[in-house]
C-alpha atoms as one frame of an Amber mdcrd trajectory, in Angstrom:
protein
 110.028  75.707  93.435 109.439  78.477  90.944 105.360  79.570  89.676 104.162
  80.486  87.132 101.418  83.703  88.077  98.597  84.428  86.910  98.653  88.428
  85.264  95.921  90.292  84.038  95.334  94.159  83.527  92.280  95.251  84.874
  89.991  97.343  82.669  86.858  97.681  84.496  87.339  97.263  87.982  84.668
  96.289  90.555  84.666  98.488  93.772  86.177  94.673  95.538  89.238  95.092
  93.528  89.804  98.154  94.087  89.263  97.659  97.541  91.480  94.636  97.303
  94.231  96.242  95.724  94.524  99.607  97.746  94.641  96.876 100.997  97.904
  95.201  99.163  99.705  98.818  98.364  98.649  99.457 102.288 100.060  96.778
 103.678 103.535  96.787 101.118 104.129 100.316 101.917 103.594 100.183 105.936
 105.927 102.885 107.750 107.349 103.227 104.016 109.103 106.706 103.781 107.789
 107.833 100.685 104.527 107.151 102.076 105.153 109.288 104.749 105.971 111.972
 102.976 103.472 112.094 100.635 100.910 112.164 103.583 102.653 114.775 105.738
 103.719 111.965 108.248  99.924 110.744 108.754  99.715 107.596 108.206  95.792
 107.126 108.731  96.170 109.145 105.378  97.796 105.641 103.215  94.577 104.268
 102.067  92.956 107.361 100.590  96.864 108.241  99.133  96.922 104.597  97.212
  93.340 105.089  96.495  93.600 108.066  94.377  96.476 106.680  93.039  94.899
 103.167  91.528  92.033 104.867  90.510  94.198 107.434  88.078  95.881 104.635
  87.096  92.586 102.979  85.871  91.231 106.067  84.516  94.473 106.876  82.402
  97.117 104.226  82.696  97.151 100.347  83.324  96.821  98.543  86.013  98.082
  95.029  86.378  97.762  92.254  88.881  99.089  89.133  89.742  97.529  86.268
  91.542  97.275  81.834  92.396  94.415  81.544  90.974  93.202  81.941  86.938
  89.617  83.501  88.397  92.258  86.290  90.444  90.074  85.803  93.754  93.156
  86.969  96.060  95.348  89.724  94.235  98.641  89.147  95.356 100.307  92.039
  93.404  99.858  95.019  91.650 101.575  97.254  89.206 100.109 100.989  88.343
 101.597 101.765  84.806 101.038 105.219  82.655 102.025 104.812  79.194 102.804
 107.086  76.746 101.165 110.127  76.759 100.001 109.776  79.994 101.382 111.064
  83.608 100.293 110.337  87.184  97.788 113.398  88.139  98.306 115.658  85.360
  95.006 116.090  84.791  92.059 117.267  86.280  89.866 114.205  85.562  92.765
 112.265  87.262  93.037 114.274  90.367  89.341 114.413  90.871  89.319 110.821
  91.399  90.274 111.095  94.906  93.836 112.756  94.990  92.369 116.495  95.228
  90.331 115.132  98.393  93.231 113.052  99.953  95.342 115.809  99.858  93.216
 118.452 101.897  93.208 116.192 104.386  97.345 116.774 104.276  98.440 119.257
 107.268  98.620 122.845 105.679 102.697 122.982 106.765 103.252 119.533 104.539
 101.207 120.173 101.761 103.359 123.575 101.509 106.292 121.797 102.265 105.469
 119.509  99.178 104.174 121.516  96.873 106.693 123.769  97.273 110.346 122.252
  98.131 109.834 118.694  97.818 108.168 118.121  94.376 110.193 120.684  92.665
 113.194 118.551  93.386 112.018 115.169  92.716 110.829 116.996  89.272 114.017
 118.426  88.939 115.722 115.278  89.316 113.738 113.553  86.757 114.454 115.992
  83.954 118.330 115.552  85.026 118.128 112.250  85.042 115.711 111.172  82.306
 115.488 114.117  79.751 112.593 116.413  79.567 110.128 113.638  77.799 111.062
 110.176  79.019 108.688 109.735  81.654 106.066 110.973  79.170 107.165 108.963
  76.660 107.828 105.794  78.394 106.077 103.013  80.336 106.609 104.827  83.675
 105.683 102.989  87.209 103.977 104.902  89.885 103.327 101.762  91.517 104.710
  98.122  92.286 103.492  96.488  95.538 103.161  93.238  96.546 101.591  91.767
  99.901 104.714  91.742 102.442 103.032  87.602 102.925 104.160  86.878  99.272
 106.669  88.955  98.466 109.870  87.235  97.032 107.895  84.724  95.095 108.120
  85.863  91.782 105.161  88.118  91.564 106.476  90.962  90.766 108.569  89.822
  88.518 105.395  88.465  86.671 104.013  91.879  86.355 107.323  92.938  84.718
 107.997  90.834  82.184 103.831  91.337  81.110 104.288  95.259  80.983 108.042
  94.784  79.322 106.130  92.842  76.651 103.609  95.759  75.707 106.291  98.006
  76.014 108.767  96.157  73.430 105.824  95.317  70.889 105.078  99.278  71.055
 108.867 100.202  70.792 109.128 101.914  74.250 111.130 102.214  77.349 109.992
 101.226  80.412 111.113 103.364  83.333 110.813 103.693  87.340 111.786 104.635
  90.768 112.617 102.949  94.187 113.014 104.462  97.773 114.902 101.094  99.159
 118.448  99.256  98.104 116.905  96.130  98.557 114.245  97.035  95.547 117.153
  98.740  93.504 118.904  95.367  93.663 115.745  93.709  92.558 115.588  96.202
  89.575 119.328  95.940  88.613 119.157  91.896  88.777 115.845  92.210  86.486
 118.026  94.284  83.831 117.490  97.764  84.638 120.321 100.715  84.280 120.123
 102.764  87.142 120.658 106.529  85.539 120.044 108.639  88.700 119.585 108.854
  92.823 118.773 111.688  95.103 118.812 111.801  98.684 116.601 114.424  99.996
 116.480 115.318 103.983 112.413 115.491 105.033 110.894 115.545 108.204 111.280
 111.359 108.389 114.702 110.896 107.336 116.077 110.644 104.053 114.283 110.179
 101.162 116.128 108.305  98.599 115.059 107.991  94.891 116.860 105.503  92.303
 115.393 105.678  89.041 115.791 103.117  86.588 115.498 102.424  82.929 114.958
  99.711  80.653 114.963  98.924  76.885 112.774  96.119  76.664 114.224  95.123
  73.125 117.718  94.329  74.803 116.248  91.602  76.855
């Protein structure tokens, strides 16, 4: 029997949410490879990754959240959204907020590796893929995660059709990426056009990207 979630974007977040939400993201993205690659392999390294990450995406994106319960005392899901304008750490203020001390704690051979071969590519593949501006111009997600307890319950799904709804009222795409078939068959069932997908060789296996698009004014 289908639910109807509860979704909110959080504004002003109490350290508990945040704390709440980094824990879901943590325990989505377990042995994930994109998680491993971002930390050099060192997994210890998650929390403070997702950390950094949530708190950019307060300080210049959105951040949604789904949950049971109207008063959202269990979040469930989240989604970490940068709209136009905006992009994931390209600002100081942004990486200050934990992402500059996260990733000194990355081995100095993977934050070369990273900074150096892998980034360029995945950056390379956007601009292929998307155009020099999309991302920029778009509602772009850096984030979906849902606790692995409650996943397949419509959750995410929730979040979606919330940030779909700001994106059509503002006349803007809404676009993303996924590491795993089984979320690129989520996406394409949703109504996404997959436009791109790169397989990169790291130190953990292949890294696979699919990114997606969406014109939320054609569903």
């Amino acid at each position: 029997m289908s639910q109807d979630w509860n979704v909110v974007q959080i504004e002003t977040p109490t350290n508990a949410q945040i704390d709440a939400i980094v824990a879901v993201c943590v325990r989505a993205y377990d042995q994930d490879i994109a998680t491993k690659v971002f930390t050099g392999g060192d997994m210890s390294l998650s929390e403070d990754m997702w950390r950094s990450m949530v708190r950019a995406g307060f300080h210049s994106g959105a951040v949604y959240v789904a949950s049971g319960s109207p008063d959202f005392t269990e979040i469930l899901s989240v989604g970490v959204w940068f709209g136009p304008g905006q992009v994931l750490y390209a600002t100081e203020e942004q990486r200050a907020l934990g992402f500059t001390e996260f990733f000194a704690k990355v081995a100095p051979e993977y934050q070369k590796w990273i900074t150096q071969d892998f980034s360029p590519k995945v950056r390379e593949f956007k601009i292929k893929v998307l155009g020099p501006t999309l991302e920029r111009d778009s509602w772009y997600g850096n984030l979906m995660a849902t606790d692995p307890k409650h996943q397949k319950k419509g959750l995410a799904s929730a979040i979606l059709k919330t940030i779909c709804k700001r994106a059509k009222n503002e006349g803007k795409m809404v676009v993303l990426g996924t590491q795993t078939e089984e979320n690129a068959t989520f996406y394409r069932n949703f109504g996404f056009h997959e436009v791109g997908k790169m397989d990169e060789k790291t130190p953990w296996g292949i890294f696979t990207g699919n990114m997606f698009t969406l014109d939320p004014t054609q569903i």
